[in-house]
C-alpha positions as CSV (number, residue, x, y, z in Angstrom):
1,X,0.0,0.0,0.0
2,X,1.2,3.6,-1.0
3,X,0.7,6.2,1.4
4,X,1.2,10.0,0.7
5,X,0.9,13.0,2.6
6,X,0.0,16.4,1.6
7,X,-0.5,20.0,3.4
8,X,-3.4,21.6,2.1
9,X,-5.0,24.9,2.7
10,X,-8.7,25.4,3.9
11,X,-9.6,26.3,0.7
12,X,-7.9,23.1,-1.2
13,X,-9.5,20.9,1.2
14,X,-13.1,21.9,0.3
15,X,-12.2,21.6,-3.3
16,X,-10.7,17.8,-2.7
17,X,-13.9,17.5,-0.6
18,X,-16.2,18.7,-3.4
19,X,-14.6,16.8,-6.4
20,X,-14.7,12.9,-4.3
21,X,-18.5,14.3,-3.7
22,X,-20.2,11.2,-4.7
23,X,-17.6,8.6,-3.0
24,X,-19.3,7.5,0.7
25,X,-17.9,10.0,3.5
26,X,-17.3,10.0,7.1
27,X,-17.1,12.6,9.6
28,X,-17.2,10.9,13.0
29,X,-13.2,10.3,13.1
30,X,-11.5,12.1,15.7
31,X,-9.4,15.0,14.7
32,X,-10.4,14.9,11.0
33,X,-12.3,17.2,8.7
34,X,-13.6,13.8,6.7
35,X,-12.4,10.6,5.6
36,X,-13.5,9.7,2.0
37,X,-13.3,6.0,1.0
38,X,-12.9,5.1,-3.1
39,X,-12.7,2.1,-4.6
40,X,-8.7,2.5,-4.6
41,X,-7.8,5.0,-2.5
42,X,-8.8,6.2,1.4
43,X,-8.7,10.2,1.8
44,X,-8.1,11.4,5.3
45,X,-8.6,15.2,5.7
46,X,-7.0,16.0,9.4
47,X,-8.1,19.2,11.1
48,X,-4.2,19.8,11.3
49,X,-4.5,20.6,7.1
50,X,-3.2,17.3,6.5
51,X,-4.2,15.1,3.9
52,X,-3.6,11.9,3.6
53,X,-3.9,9.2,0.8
54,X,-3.7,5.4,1.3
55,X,-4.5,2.7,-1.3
56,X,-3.1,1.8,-4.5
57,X,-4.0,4.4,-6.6
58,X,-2.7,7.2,-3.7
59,X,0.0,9.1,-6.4
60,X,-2.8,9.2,-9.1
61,X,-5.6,10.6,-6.5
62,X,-2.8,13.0,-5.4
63,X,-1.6,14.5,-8.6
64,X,-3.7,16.8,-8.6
65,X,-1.8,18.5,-5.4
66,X,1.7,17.7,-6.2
67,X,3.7,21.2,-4.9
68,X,2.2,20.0,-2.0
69,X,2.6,16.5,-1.5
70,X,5.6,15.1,0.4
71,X,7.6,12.2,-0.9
72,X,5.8,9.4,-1.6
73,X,6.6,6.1,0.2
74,X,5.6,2.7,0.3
75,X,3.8,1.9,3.9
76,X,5.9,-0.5,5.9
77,X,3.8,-3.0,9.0
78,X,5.0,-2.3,12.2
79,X,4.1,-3.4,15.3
80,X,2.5,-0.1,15.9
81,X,0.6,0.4,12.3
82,X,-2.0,2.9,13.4
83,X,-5.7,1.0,12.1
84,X,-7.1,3.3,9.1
85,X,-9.1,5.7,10.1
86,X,-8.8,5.1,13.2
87,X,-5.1,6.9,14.2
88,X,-6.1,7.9,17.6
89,X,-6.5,5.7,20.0
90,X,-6.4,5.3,24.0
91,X,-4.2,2.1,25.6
92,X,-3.2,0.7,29.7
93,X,-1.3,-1.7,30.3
94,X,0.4,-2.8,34.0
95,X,3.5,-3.3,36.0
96,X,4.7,-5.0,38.9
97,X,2.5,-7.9,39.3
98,X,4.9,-10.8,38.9
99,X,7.7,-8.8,41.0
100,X,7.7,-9.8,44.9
101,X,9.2,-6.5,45.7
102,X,7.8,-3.1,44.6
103,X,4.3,-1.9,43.7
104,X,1.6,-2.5,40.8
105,X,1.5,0.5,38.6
106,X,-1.2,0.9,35.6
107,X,-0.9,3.8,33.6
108,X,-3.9,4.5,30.4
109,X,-2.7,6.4,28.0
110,X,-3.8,8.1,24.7
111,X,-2.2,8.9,21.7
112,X,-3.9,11.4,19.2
113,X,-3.5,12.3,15.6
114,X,-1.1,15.5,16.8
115,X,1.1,14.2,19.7
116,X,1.5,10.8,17.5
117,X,4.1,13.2,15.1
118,X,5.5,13.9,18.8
119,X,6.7,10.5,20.3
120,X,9.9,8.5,19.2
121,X,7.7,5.9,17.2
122,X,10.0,3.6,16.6
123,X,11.7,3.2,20.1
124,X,7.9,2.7,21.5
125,X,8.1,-1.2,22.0
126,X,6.9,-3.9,24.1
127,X,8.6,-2.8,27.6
128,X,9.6,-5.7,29.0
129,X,11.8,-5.4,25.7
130,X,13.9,-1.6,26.9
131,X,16.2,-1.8,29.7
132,X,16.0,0.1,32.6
133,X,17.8,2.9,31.2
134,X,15.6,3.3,28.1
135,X,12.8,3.4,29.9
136,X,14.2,6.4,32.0
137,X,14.6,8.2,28.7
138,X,11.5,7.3,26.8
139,X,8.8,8.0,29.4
140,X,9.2,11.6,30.3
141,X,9.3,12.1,26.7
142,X,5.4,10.1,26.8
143,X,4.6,12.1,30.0
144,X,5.2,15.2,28.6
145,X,3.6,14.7,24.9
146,X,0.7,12.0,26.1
147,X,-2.5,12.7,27.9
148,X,-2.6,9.7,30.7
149,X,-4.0,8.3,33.9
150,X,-0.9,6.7,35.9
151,X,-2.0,4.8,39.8
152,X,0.7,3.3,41.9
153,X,-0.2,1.0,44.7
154,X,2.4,0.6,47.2
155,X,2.7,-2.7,49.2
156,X,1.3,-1.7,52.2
157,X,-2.0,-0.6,50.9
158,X,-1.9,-3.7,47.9
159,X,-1.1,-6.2,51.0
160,X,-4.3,-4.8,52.8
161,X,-6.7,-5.3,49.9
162,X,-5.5,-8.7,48.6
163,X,-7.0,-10.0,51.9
164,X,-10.2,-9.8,50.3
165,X,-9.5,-10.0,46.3
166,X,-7.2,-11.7,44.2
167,X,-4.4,-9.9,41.9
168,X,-6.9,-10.0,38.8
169,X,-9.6,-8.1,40.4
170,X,-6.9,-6.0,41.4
171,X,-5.8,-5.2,38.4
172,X,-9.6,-4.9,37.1
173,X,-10.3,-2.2,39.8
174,X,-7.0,0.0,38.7
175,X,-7.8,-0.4,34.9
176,X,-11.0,0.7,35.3
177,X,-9.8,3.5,37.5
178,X,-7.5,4.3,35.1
179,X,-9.8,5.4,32.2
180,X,-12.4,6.7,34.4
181,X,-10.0,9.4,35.4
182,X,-8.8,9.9,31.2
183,X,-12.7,9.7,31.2
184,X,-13.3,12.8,32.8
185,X,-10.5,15.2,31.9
186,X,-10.5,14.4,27.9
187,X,-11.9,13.3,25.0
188,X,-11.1,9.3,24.5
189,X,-11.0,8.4,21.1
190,X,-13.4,5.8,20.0
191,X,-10.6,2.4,20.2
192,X,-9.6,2.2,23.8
193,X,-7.6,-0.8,24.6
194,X,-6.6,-2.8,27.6
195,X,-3.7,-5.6,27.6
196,X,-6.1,-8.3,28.5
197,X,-5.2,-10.9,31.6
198,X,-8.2,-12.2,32.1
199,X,-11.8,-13.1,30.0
200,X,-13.9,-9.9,29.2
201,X,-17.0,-11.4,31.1
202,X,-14.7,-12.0,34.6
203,X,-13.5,-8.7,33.8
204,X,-16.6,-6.9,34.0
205,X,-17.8,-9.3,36.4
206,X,-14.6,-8.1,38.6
207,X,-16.2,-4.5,38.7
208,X,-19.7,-5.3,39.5
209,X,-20.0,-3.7,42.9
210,X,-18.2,-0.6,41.6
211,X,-20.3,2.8,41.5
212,X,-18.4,3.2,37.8
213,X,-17.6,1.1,35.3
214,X,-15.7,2.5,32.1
215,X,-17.2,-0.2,29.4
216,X,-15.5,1.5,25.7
217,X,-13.1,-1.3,26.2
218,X,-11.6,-3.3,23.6
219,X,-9.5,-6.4,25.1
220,X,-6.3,-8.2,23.4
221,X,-3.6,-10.0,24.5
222,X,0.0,-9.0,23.6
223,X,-1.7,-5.5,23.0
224,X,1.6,-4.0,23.6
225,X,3.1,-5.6,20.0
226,X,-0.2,-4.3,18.6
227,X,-1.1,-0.9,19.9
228,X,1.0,1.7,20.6
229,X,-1.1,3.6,23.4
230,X,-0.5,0.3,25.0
231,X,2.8,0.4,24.5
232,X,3.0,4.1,25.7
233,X,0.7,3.5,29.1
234,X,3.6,0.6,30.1
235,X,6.5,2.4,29.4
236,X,5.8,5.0,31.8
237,X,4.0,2.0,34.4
238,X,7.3,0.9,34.6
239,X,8.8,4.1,34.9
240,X,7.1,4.7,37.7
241,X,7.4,1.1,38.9
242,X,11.8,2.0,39.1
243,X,11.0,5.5,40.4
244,X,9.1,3.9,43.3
245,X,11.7,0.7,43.4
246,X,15.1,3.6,43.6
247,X,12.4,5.9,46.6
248,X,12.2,2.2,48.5
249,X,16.3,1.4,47.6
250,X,17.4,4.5,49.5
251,X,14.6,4.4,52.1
252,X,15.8,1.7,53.6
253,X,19.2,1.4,52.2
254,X,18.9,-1.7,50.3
255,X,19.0,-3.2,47.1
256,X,15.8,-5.0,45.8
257,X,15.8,-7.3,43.0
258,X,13.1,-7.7,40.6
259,X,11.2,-10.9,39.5
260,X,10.2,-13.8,41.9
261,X,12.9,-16.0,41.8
262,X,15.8,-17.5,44.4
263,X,17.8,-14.4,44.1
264,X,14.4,-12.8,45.9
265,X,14.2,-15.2,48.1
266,X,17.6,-14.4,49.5
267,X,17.6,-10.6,49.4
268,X,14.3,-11.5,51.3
269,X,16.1,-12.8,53.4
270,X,18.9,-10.2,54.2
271,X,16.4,-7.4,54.2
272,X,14.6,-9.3,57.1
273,X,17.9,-9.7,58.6
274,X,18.7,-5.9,58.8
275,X,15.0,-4.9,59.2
276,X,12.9,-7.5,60.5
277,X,10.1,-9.8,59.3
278,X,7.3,-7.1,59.9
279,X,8.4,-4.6,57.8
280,X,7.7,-7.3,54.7
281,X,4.4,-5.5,54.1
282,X,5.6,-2.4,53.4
283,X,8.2,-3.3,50.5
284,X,6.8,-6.9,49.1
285,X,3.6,-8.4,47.9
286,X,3.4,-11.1,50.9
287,X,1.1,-13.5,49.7
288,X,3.8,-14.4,46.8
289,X,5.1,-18.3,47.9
290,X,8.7,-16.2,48.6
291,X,7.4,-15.0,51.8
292,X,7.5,-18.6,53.1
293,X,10.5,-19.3,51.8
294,X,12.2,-16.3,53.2
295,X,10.4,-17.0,56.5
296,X,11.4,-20.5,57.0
297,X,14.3,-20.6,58.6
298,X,12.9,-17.7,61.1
């Protein structure tokens, strides 16, 4: 598929408009004049003055604006291909819930036809893919650009509500959360994603005894390698997820390792040593099997 991108002036665009007249037309797409579908090419009129054409026949359809169009290239699949027509889009994703040490983070996120020209596209990857570092440098890039809902739940508070839920409804409670809040400061675009971790029906039935339940939800699994608000809400997660991890480090003068496995058990088992047994709650997730295996020998 070609893809080709023009500037146009008001004046052009209502021309462009009037001449594809009799081809169907939409005008419910978020940040765009119209959208105008042929039989071999799409027209996408931004409110930005942007035009773009997609399809096979996109240099013919466009040859009519030439001083204006921009090089025309061939449209390479990404991960992150942003659905036609539908460029902006809203994603959440979380952190921290198969780490024994540290907190959950879920961060939704949207990305919009404007601030989509703004992020480092191509860096913006599955996170569990960046190191540490990267992750430092992308997300106050995101933070700054994006419009998003980020929640941290430290280990005390988690610890104190897993008495009477599990992780998933957990999780179910923050996501919701999470767009409720992008509900009522913006405008979410019409695709709103979640990384889904459990059925759509448990999900739902999760929330049931909440006052609000934020329902425009689309659910996928590996919606990271898909979606690219996704993507964007789990990069900063996990920034927040190390900011918290470096604020408990230097609390208490200790190095905490991430994951679940026998290297966490035995920093378990030196922090217990320096600070005692009880103050578990307020750095780990205590119901994880490594609490019993760092406890006994006590």
């Amino acid at each position: 598929m070609t893809t080709i991108t023009v500037k146009l002036t008001k004046n052009q665009i209502a021309e462009l408009k009037k001449r594809y007249q009799k081809y169907p037309i939409r005008y419910d797409i978020q940040y765009t004049e119209f959208q105008i579908k042929g039989t071999d090419v799409s027209i996408t009129a931004y409110t930005s003055g942007k035009v773009v054409f997609q399809g096979e026949a996109a240099e013919f359809h466009a040859m009519n604006y030439t001083d204006s169009v921009s090089a025309p290239s061939k449209a390479v699949s990404t991960p992150h291909d942003i659905p036609q027509g539908q460029i902006a889009m809203a994603g959440s994703d979380e952190v921290g819930t198969g780490d024994y040490f540290g907190p959950v983070t879920v961060c939704a996120a949207i990305v919009s036809v404007e601030n989509y020209q703004q992020i480092p596209v191509k860096d913006i990857v599955d996170s569990k893919q960046l190191t540490d570092d990267k992750v430092r440098t992308l997300a106050p890039i995101l933070m700054d650009v994006l419009d998003y809902s980020l929640l941290v739940l430290d280990n005390r508070k988690y610890n104190h509500i897993h008495q009477t839920m599990n992780m998933n409804v957990i999780k179910a409670k923050l996501h919701n959360q999470a767009y409720l809040n992008l509900a009522k400061k913006y405008t979410l675009p019409d695709l709103c994603v979640i990384d889904q971790f459990m059925p759509e029906a448990s999900y739902y039935k999760a929330l049931k005894n909440e006052s609000e339940v934020f329902r425009q939800l689309r659910f996928e699994t590996k919606a990271e390698n898909k979606f690219i608000a996704v993507a964007c809400g789990a990069i900063i997660a996990r920034y927040a997820f190390l900011d918290y991890f470096d604020k408990l480090s230097e609390k208490f003068n200790f190095v905490f390792p991430k994951g679940a496995g026998p290297h966490v058990d035995q920093a378990g088992r030196d922090f217990v040593a320096q600070h005692g047994a009880a103050l578990l709650d307020d750095v780990a997730k205590v119901h994880f099997v490594n609490t019993e295996r760092i406890l006994k020998d006590e």
